[in-house]
PDB file with SEQRES, HELIX, SHEET and CRYST1 records, atoms N, CA, C and O in Angstrom:
SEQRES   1 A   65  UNK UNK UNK UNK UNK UNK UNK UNK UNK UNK UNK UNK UNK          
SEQRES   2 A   65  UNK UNK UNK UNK UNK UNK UNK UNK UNK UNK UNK UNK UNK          
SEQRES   3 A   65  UNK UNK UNK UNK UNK UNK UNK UNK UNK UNK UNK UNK UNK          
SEQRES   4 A   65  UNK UNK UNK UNK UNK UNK UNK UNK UNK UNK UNK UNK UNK          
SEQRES   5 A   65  UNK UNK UNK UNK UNK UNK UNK UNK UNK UNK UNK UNK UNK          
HELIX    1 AA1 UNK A    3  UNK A   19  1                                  17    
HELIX    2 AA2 UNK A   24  UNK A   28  1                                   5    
HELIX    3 AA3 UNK A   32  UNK A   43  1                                  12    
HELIX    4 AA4 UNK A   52  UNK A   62  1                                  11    
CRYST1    1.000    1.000    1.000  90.00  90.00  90.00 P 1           1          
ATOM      1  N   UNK A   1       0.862  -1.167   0.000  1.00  0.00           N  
ATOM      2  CA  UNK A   1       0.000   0.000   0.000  1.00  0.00           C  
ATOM      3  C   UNK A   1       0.905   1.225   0.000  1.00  0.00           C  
ATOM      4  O   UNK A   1       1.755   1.239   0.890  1.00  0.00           O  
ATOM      5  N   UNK A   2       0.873   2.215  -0.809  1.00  0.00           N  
ATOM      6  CA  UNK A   2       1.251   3.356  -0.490  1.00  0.00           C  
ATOM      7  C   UNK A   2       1.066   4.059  -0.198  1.00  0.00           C  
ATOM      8  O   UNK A   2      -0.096   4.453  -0.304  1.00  0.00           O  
ATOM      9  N   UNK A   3       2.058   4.856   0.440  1.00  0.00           N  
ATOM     10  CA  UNK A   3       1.684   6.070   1.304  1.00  0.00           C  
ATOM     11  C   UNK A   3       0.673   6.974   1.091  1.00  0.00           C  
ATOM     12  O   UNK A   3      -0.302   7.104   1.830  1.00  0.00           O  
ATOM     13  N   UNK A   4       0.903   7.635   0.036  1.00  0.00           N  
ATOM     14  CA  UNK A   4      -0.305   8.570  -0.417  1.00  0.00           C  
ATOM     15  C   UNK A   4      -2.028   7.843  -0.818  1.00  0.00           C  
ATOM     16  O   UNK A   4      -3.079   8.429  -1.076  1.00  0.00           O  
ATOM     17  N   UNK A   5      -1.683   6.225  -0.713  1.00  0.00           N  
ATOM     18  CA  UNK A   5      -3.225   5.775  -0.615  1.00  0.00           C  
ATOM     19  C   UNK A   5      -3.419   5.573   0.915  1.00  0.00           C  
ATOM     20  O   UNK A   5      -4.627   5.605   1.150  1.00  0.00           O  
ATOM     21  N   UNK A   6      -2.781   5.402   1.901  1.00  0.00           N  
ATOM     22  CA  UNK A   6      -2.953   5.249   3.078  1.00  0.00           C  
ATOM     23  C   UNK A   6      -3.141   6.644   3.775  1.00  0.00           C  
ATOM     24  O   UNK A   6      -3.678   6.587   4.881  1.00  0.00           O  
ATOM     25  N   UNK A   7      -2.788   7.884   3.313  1.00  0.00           N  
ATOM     26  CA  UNK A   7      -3.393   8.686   3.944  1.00  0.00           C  
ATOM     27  C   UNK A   7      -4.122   9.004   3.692  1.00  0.00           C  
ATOM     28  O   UNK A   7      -4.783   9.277   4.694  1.00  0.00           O  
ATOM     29  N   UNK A   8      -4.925   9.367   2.313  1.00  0.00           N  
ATOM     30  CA  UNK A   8      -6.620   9.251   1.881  1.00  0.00           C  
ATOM     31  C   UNK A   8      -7.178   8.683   2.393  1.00  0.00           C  
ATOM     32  O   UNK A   8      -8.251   9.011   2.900  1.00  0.00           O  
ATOM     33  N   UNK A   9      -6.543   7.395   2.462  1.00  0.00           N  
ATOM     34  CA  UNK A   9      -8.094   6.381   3.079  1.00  0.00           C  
ATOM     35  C   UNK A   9      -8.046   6.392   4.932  1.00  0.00           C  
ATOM     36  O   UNK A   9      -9.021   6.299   5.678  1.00  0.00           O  
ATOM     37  N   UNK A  10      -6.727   6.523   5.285  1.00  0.00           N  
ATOM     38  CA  UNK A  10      -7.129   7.256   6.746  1.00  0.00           C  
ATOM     39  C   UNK A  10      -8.113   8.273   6.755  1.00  0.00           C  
ATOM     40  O   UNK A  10      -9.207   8.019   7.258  1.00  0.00           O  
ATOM     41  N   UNK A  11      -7.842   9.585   6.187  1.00  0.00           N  
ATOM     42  CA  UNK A  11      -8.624  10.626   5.745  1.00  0.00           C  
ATOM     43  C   UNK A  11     -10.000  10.412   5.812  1.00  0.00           C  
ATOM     44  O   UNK A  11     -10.550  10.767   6.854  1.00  0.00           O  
ATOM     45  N   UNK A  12     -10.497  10.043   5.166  1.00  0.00           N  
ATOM     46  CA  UNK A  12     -12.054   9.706   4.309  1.00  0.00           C  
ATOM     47  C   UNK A  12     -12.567   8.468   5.548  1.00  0.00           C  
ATOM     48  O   UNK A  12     -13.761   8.407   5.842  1.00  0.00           O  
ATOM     49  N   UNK A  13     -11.626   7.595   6.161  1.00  0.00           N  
ATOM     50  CA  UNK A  13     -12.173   6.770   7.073  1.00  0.00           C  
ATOM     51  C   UNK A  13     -12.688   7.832   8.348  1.00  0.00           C  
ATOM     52  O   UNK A  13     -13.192   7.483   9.415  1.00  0.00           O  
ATOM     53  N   UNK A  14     -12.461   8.923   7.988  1.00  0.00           N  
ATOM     54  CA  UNK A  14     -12.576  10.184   9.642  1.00  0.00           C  
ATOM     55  C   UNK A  14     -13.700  10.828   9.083  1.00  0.00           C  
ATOM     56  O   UNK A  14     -14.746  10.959   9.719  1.00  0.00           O  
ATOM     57  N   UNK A  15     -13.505  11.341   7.643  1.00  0.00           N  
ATOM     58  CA  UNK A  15     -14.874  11.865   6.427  1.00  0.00           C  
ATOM     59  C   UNK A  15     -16.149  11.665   7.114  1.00  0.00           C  
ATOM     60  O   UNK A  15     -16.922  12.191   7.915  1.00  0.00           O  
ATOM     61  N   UNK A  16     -15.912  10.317   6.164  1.00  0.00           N  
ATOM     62  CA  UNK A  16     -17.455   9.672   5.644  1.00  0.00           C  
ATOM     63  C   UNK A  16     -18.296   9.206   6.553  1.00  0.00           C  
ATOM     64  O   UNK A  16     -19.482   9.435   6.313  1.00  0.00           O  
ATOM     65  N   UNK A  17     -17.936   8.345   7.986  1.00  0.00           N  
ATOM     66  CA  UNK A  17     -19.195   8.696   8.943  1.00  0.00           C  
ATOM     67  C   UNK A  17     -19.742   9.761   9.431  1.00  0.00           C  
ATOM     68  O   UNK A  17     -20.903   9.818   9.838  1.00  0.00           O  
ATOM     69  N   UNK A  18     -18.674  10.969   9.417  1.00  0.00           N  
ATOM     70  CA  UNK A  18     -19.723  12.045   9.789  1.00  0.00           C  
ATOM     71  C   UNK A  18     -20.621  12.387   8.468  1.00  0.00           C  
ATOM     72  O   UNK A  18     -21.832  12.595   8.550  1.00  0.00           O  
ATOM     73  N   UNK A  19     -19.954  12.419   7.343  1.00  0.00           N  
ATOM     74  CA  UNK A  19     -20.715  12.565   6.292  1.00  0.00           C  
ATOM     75  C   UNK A  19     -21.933  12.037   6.063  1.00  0.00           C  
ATOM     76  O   UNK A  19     -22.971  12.691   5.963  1.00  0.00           O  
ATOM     77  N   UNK A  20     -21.817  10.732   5.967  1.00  0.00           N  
ATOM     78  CA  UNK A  20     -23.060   9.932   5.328  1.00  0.00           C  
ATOM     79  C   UNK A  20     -23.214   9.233   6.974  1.00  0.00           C  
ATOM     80  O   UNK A  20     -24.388   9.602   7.008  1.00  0.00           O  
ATOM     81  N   UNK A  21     -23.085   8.755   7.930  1.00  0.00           N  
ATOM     82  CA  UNK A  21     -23.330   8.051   8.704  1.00  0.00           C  
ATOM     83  C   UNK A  21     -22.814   6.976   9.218  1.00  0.00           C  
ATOM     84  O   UNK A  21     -22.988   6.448  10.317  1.00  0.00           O  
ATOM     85  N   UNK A  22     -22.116   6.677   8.266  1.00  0.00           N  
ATOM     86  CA  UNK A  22     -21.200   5.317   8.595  1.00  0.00           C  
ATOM     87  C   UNK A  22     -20.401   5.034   9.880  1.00  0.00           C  
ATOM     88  O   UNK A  22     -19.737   5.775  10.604  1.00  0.00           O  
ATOM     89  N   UNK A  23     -20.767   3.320   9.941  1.00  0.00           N  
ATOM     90  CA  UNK A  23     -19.929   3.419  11.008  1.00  0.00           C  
ATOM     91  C   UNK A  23     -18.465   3.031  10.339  1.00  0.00           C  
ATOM     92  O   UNK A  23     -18.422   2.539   9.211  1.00  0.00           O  
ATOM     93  N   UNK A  24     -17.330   3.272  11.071  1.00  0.00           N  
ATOM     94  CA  UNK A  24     -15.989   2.777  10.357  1.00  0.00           C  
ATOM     95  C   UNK A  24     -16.026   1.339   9.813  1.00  0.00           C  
ATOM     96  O   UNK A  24     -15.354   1.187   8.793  1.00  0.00           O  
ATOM     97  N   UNK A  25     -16.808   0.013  10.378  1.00  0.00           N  
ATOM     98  CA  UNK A  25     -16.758  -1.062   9.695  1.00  0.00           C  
ATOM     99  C   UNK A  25     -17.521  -0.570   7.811  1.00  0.00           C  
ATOM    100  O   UNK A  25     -17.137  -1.067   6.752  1.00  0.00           O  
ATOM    101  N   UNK A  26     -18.201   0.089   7.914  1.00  0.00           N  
ATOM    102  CA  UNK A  26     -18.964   0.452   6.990  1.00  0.00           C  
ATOM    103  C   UNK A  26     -18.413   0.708   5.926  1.00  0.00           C  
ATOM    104  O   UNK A  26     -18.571   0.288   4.779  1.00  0.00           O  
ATOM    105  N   UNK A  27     -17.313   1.904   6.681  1.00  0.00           N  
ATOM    106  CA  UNK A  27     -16.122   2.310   5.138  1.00  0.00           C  
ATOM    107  C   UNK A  27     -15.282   1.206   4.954  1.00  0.00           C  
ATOM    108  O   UNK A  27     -14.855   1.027   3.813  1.00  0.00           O  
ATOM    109  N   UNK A  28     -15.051   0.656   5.583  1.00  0.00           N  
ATOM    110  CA  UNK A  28     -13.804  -0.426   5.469  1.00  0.00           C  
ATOM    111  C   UNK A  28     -14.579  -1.500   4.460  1.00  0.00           C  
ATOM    112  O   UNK A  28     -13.874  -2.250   3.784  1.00  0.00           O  
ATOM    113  N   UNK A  29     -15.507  -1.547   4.394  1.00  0.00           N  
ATOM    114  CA  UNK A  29     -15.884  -2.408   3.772  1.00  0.00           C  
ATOM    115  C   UNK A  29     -16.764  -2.440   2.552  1.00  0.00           C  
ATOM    116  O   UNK A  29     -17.254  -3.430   2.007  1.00  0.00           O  
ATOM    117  N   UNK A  30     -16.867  -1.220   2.240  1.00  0.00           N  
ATOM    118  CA  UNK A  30     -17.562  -0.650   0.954  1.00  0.00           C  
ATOM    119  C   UNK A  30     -16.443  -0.680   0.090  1.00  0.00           C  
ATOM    120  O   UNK A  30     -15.306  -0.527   0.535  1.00  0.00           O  
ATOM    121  N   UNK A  31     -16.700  -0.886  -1.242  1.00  0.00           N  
ATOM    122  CA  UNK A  31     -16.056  -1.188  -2.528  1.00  0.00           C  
ATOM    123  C   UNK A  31     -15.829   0.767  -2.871  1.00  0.00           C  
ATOM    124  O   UNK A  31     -16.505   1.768  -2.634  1.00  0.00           O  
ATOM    125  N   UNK A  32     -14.399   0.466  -3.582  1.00  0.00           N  
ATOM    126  CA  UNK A  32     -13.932   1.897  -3.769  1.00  0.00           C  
ATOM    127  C   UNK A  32     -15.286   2.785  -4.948  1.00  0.00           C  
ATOM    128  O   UNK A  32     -15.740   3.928  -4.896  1.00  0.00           O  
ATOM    129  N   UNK A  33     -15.638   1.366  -6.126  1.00  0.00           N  
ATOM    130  CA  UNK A  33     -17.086   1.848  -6.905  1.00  0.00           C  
ATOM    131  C   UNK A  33     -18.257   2.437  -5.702  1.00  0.00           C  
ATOM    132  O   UNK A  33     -18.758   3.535  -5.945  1.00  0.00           O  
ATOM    133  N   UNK A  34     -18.613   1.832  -4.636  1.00  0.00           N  
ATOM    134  CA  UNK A  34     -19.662   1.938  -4.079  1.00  0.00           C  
ATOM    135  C   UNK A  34     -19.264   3.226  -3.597  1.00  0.00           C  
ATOM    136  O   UNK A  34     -20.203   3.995  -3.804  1.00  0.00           O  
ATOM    137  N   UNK A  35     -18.106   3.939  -2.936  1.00  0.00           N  
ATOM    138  CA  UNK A  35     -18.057   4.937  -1.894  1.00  0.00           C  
ATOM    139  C   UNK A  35     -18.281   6.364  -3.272  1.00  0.00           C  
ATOM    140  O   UNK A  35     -18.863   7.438  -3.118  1.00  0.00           O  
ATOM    141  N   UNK A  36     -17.663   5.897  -4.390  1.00  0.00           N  
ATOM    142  CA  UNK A  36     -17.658   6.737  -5.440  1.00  0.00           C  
ATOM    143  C   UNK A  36     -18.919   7.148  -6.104  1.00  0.00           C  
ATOM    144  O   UNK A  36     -19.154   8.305  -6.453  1.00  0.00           O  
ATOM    145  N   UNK A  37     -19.838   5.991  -6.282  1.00  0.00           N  
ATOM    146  CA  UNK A  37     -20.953   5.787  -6.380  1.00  0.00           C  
ATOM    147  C   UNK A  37     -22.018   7.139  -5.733  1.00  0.00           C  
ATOM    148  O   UNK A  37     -22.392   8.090  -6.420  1.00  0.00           O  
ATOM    149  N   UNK A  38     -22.339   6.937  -4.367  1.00  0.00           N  
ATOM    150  CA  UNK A  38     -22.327   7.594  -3.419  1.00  0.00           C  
ATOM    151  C   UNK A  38     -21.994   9.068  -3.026  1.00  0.00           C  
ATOM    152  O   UNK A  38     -22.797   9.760  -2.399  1.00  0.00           O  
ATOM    153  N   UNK A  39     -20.690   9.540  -3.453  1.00  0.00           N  
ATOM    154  CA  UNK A  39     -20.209  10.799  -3.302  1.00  0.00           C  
ATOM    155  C   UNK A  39     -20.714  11.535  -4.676  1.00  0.00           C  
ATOM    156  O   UNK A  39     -21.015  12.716  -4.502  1.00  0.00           O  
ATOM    157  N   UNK A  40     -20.824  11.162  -5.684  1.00  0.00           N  
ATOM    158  CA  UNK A  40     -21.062  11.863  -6.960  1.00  0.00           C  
ATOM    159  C   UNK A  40     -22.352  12.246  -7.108  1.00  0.00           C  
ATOM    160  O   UNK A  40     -22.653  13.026  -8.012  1.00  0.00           O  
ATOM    161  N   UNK A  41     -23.475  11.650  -6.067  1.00  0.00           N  
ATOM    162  CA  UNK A  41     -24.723  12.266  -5.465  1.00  0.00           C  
ATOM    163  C   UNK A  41     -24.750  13.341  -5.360  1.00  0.00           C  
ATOM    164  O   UNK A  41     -25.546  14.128  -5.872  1.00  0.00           O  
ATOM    165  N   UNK A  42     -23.521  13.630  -4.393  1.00  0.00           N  
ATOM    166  CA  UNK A  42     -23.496  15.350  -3.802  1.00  0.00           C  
ATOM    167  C   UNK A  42     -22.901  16.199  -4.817  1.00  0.00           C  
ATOM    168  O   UNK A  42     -23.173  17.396  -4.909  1.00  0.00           O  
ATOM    169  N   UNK A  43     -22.143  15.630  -5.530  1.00  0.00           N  
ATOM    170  CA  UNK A  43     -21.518  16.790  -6.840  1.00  0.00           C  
ATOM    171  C   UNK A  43     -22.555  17.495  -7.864  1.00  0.00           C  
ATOM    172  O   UNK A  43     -22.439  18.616  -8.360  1.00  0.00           O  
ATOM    173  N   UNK A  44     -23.769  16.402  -8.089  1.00  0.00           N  
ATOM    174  CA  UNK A  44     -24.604  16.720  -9.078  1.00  0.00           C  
ATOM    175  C   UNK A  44     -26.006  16.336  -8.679  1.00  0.00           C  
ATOM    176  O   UNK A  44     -26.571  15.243  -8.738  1.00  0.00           O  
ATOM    177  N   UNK A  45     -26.706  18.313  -7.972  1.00  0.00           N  
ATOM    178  CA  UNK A  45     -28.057  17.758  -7.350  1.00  0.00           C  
ATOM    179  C   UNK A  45     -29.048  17.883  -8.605  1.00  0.00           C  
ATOM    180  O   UNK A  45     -28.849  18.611  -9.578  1.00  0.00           O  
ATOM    181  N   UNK A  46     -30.381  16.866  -8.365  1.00  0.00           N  
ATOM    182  CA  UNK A  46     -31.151  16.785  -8.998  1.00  0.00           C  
ATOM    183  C   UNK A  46     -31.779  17.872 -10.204  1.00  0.00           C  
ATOM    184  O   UNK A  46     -32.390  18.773  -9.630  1.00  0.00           O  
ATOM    185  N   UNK A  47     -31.794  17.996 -11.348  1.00  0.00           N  
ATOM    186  CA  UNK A  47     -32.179  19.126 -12.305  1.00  0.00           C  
ATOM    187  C   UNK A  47     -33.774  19.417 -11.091  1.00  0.00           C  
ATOM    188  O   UNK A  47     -34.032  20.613 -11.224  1.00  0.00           O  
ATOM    189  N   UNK A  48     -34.561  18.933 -10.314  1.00  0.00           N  
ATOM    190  CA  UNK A  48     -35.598  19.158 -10.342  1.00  0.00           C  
ATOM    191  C   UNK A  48     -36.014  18.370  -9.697  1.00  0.00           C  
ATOM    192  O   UNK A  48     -36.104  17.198 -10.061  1.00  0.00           O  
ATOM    193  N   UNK A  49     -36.642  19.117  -7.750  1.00  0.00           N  
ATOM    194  CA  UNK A  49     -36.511  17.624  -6.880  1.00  0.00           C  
ATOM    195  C   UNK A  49     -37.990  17.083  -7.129  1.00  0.00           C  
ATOM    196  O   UNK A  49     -38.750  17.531  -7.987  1.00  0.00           O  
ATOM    197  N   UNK A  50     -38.311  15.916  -6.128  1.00  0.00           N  
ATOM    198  CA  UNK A  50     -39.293  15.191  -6.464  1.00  0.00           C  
ATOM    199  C   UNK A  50     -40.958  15.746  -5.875  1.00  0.00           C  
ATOM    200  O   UNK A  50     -41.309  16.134  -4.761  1.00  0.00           O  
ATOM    201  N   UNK A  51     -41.743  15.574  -7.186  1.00  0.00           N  
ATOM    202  CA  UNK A  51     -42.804  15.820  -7.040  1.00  0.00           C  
ATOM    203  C   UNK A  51     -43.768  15.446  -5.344  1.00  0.00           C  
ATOM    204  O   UNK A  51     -42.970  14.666  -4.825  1.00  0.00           O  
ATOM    205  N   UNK A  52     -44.766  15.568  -4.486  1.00  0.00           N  
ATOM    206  CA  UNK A  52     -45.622  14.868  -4.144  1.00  0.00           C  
ATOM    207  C   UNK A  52     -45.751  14.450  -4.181  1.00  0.00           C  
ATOM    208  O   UNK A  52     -45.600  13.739  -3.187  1.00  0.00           O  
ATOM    209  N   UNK A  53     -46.532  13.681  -5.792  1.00  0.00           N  
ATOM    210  CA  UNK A  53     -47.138  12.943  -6.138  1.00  0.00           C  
ATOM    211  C   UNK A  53     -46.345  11.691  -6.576  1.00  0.00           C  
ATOM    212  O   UNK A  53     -46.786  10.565  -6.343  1.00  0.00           O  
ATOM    213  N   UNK A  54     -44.756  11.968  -7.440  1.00  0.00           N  
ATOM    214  CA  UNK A  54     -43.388  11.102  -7.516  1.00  0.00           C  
ATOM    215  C   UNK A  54     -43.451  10.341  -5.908  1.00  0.00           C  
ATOM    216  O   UNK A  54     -43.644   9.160  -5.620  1.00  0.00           O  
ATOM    217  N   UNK A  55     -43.235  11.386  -5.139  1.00  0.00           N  
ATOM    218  CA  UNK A  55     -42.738  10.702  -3.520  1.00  0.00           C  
ATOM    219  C   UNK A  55     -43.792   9.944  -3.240  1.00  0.00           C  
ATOM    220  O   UNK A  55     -43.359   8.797  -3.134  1.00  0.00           O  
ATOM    221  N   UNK A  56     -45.289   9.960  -3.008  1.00  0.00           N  
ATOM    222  CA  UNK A  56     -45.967   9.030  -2.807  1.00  0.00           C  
ATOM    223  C   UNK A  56     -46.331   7.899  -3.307  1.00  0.00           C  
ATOM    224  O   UNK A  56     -47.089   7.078  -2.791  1.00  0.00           O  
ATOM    225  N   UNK A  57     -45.448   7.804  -4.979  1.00  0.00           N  
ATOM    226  CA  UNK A  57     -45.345   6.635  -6.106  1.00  0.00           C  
ATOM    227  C   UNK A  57     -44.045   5.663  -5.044  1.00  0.00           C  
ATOM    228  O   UNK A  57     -44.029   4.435  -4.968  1.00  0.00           O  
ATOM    229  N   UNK A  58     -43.163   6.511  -4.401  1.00  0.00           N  
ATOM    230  CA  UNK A  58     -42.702   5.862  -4.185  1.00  0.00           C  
ATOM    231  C   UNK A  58     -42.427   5.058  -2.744  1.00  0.00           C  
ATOM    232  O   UNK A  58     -41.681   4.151  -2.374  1.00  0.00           O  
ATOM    233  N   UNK A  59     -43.777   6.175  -1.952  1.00  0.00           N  
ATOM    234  CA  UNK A  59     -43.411   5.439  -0.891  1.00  0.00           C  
ATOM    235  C   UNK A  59     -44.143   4.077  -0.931  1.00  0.00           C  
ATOM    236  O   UNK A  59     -43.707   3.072  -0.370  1.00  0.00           O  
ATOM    237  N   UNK A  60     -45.701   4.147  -1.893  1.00  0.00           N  
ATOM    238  CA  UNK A  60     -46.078   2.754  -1.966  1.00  0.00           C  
ATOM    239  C   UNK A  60     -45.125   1.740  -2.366  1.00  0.00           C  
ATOM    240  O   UNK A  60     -45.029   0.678  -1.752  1.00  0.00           O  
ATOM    241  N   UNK A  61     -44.528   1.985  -3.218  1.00  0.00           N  
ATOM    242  CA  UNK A  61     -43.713   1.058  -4.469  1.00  0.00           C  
ATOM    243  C   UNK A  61     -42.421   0.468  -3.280  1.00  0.00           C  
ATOM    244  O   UNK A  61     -42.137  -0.729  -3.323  1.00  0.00           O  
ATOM    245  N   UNK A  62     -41.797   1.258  -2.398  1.00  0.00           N  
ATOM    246  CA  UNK A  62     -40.343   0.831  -1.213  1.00  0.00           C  
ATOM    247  C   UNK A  62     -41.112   1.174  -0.170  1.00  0.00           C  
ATOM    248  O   UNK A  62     -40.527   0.596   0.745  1.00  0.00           O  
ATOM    249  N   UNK A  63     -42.150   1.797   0.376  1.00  0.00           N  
ATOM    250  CA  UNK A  63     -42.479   1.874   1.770  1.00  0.00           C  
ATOM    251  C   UNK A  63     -41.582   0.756   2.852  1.00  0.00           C  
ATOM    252  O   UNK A  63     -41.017  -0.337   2.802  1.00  0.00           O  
ATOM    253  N   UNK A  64     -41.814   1.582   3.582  1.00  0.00           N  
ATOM    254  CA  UNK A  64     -41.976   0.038   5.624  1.00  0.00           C  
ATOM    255  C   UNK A  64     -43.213  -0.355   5.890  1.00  0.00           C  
ATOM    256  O   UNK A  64     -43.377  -1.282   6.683  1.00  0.00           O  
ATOM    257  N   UNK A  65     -44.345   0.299   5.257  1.00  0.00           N  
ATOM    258  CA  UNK A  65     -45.533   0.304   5.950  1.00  0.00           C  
ATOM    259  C   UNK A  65     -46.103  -0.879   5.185  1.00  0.00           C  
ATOM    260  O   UNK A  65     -47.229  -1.299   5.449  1.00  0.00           O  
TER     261      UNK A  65                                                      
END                                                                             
């Protein structure tokens, strides 16, 4: 491992639970696609957030209830 990848990923292991929630097993164990995945959310917000009527398509469709 090299140095300059070991201090990023120290780095980002201190990040990303405050960020997103994670606990440290969490980062350690997410795929470098998945954490990337994830962050490129926040770079590029929605042209246009979701309708009412969208959100209630979807709470039937994934609800808990």
């Amino acid at each position: 491992m090299s140095d300059l990848f070991a201090h990023g990923a120290s780095r980002l292991s201190g990040l990303i639970p405050r960020l997103l929630g994670w606990r440290p097993d969490d980062f350690w164990h997410a795929t470098p696609a998945e954490l990337a995945a994830i962050l490129t959310t926040f770079e590029q917000p929605a042209e246009q957030p979701l309708t009412r009527t969208e959100f209630d398509q979807l709470l039937e469709r994934f609800g808990d209830a």
